[in-house]
C-alpha positions as a Markdown table, in Angstrom:
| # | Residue | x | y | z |
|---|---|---|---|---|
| 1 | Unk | 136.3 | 54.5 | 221.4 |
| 2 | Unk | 134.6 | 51.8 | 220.1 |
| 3 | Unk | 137.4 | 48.8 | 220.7 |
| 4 | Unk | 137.2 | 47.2 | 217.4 |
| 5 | Unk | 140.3 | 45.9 | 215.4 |
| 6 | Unk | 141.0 | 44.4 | 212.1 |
| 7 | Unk | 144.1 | 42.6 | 211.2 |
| 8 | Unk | 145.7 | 44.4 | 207.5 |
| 9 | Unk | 148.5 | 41.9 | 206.6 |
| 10 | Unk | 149.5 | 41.0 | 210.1 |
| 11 | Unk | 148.8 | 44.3 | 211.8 |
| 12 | Unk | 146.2 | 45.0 | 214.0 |
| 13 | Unk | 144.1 | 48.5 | 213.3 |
| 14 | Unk | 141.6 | 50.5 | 215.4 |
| 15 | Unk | 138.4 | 50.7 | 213.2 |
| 16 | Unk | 137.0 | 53.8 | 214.0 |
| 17 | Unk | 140.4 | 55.8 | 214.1 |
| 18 | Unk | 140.8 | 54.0 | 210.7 |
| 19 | Unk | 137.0 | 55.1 | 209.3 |
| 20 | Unk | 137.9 | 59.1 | 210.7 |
| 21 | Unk | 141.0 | 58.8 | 208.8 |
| 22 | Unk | 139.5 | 57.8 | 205.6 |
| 23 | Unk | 136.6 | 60.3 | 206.0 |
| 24 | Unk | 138.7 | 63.5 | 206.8 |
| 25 | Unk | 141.1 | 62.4 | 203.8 |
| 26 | Unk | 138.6 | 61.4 | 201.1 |
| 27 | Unk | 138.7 | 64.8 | 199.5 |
| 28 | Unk | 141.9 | 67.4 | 200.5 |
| 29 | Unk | 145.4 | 65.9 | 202.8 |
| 30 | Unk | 144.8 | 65.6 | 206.3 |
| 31 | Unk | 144.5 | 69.0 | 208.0 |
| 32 | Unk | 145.9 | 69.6 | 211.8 |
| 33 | Unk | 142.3 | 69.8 | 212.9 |
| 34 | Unk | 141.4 | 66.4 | 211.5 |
| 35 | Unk | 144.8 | 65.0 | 213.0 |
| 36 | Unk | 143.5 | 66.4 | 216.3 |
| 37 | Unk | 139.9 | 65.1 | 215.7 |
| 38 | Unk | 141.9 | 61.5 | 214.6 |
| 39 | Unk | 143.5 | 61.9 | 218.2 |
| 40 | Unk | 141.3 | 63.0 | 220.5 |
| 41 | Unk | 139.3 | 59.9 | 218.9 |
| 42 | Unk | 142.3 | 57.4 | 219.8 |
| 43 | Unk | 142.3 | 58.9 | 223.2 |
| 44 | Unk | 141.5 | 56.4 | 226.1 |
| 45 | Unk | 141.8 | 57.6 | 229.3 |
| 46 | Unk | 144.7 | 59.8 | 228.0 |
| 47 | Unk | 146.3 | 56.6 | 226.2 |
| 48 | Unk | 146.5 | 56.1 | 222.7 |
| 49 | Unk | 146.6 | 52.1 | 222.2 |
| 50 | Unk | 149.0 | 50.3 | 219.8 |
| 51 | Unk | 146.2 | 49.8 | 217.1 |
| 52 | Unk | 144.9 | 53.3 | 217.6 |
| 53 | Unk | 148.8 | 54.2 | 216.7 |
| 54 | Unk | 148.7 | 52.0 | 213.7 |
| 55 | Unk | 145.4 | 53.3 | 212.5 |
| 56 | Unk | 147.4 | 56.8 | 212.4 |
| 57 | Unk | 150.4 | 55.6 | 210.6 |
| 58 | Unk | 148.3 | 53.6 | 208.2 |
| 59 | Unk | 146.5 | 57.2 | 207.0 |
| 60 | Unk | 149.9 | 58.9 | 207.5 |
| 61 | Unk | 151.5 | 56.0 | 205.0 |
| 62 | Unk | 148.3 | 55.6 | 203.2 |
| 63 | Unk | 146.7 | 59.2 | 202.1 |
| 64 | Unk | 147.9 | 62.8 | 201.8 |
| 65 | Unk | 148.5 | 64.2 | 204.9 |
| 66 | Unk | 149.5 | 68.2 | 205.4 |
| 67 | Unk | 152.5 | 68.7 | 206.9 |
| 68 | Unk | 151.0 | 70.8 | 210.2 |
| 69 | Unk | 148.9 | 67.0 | 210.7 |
| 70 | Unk | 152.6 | 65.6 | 210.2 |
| 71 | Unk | 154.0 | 67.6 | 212.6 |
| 72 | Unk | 151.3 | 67.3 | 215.3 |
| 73 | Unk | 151.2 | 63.5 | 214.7 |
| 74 | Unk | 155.3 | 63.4 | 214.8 |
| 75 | Unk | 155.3 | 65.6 | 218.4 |
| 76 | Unk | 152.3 | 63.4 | 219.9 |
| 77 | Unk | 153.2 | 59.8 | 219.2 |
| 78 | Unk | 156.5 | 60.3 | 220.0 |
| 79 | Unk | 155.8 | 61.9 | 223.4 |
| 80 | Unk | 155.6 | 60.0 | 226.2 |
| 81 | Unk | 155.6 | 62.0 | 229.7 |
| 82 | Unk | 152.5 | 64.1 | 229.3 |
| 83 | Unk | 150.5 | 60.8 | 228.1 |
| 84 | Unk | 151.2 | 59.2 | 231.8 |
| 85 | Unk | 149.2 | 61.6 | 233.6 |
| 86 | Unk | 145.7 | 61.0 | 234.0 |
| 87 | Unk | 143.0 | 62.4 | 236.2 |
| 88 | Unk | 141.8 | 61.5 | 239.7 |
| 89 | Unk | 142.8 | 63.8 | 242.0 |
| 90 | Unk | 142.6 | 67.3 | 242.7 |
| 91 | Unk | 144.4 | 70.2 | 243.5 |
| 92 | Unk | 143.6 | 73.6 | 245.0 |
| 93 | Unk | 144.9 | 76.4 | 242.7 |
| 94 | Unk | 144.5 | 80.4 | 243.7 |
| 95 | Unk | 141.4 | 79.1 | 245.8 |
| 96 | Unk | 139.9 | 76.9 | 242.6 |
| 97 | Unk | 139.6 | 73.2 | 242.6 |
| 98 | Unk | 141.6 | 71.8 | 239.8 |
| 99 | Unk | 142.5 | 68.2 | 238.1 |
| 100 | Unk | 146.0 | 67.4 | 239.4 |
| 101 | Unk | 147.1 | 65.7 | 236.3 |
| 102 | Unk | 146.0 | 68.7 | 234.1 |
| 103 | Unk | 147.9 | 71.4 | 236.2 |
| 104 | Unk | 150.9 | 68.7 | 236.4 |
| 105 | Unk | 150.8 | 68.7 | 232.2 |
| 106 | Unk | 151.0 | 72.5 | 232.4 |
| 107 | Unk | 154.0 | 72.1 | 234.6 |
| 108 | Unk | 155.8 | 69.7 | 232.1 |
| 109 | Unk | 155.3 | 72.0 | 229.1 |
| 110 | Unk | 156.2 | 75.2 | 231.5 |
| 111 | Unk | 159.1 | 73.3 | 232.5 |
| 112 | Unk | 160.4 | 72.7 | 228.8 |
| 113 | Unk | 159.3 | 76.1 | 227.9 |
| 114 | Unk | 162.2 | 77.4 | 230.1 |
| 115 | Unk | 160.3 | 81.0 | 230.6 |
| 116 | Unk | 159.2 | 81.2 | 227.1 |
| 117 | Unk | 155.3 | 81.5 | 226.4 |
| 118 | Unk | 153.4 | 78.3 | 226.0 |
| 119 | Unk | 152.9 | 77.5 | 222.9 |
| 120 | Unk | 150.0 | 74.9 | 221.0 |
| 121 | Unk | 151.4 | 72.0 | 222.0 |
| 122 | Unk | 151.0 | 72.9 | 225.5 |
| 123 | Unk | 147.4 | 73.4 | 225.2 |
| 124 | Unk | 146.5 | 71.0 | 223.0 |
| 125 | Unk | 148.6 | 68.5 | 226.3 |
| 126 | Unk | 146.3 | 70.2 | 228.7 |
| 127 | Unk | 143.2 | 69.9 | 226.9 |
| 128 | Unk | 144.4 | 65.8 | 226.0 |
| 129 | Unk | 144.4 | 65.7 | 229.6 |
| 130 | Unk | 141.0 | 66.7 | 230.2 |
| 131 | Unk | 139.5 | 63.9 | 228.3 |
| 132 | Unk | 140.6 | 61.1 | 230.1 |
| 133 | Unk | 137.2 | 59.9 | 230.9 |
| 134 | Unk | 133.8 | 59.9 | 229.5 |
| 135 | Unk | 133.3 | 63.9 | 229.0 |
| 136 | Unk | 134.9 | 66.9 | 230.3 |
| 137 | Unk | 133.8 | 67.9 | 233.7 |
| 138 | Unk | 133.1 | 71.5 | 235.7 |
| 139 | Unk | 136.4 | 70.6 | 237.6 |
| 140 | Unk | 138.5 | 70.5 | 234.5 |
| 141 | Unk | 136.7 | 73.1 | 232.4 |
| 142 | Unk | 137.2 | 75.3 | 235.7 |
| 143 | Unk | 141.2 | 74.0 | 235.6 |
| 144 | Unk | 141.3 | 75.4 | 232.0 |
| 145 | Unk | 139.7 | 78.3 | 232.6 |
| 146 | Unk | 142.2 | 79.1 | 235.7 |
| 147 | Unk | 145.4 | 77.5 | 233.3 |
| 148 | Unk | 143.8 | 80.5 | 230.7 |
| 149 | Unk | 143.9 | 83.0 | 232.7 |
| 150 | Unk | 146.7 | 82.7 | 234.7 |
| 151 | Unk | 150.0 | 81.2 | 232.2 |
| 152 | Unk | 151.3 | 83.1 | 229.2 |
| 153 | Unk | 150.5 | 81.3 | 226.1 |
| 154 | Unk | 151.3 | 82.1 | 222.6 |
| 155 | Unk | 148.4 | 83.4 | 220.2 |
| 156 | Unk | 148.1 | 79.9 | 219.1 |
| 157 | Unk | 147.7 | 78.3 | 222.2 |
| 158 | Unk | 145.2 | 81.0 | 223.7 |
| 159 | Unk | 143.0 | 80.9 | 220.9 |
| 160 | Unk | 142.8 | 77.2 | 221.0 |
| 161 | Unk | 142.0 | 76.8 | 225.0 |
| 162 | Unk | 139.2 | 79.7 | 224.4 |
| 163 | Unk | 137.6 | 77.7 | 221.9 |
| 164 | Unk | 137.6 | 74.4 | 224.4 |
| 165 | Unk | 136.7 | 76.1 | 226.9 |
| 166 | Unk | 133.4 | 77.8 | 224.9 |
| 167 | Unk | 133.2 | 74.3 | 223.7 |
| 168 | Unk | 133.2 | 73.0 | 227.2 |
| 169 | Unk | 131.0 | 75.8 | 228.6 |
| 170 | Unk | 128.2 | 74.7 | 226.1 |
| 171 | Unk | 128.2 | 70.9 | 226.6 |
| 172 | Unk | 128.3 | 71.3 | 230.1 |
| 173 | Unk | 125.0 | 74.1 | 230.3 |
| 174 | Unk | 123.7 | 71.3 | 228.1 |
| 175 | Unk | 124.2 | 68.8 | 230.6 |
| 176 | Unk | 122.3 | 70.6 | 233.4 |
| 177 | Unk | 119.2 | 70.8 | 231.4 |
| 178 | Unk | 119.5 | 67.2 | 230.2 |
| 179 | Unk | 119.7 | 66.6 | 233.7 |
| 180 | Unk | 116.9 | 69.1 | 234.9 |
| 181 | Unk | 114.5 | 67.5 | 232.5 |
| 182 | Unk | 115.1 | 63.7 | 233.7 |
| 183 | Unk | 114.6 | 65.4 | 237.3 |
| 184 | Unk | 111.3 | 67.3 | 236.0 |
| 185 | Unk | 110.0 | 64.3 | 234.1 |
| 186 | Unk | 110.7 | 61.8 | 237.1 |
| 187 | Unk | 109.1 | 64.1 | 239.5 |
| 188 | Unk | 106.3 | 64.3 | 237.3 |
| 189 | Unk | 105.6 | 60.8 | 237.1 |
């Protein structure tokens, strides 16, 4: 997240979150995956600031906006326990190191499932979770692959943690040869 405000008649506004929200809406309403994009945009280290928040409304207020984005924006900037939870520490899980903060989201949502399946929202609070710093890293990627296998989740929320977690297995094989060719052209030198 870039940092950048502008004041609109008193109210401070997160550029970027802003520019995202006018590109995704320039043509057809907001769609849930351009709320999500919008959000996991806002996201700083798991916390969406008060301009980030007022960039949202502003598009919500401003610009045609589906009612699954409605609904996903209503449920995440009104909740407020799975947002405190950020990463740091670690946890051993069926022999796997896991993020604490991620397997501790899980808990909350298993908690208000009340023996239910998980549903979206649930992985969508797992996967916020995992972005709480600069990029996604073996450790969490592992902690959602483990959360995968191991919880009942709805269609919805399966499909969506499998396509993180291909996301995340790609980015992170990418990684290692970024980081194989600095070592190559270093040793080289």
């Amino acid at each position: 997240m870039s940092g950048k405000t502008k004041t609109i008649k008193g109210t401070k506004y997160d550029v970027e979150v802003l520019e995202i929200g006018k590109q995704l809406t320039e043509h057809r309403p907001l769609q849930v995956e351009g709320a999500r994009k919008m959000w996991e945009s806002a996201l700083d280290g798991n916390k969406v600031t008060k301009a980030e928040r007022n960039s949202i409304a502003y598009i919500m207020e401003n610009h045609a906006v589906s009612d699954e984005a409605k609904e996903f924006f209503d449920f995440w900037l009104n909740e407020q326990e799975v947002s405190a939870y950020k990463g740091g520490g670690y946890q051993d899980v069926d022999g796997i190191k896991c993020d604490r903060a991620m397997i501790q989201v899980l808990g909350i949502f298993k908690r208000k499932s009340t023996g239910m399946t998980l549903g979206l929202r649930a992985a969508e609070g797992v996967w916020f979770c995992a972005l709480d710093g600069k990029g996604v890293t073996k450790v969490e990627k592992d902690t959602m692959d483990l959360i995968h296998r191991k919880y009942d989740f709805g269609e919805s929320g399966k499909a969506f943690l499998k396509n993180k977690m291909q996301w995340c297995s790609i980015a992170l094989k990418a990684a290692e040869i970024s980081a194989l060719g600095e070592t190559t052209r270093h040793s080289s030198t």
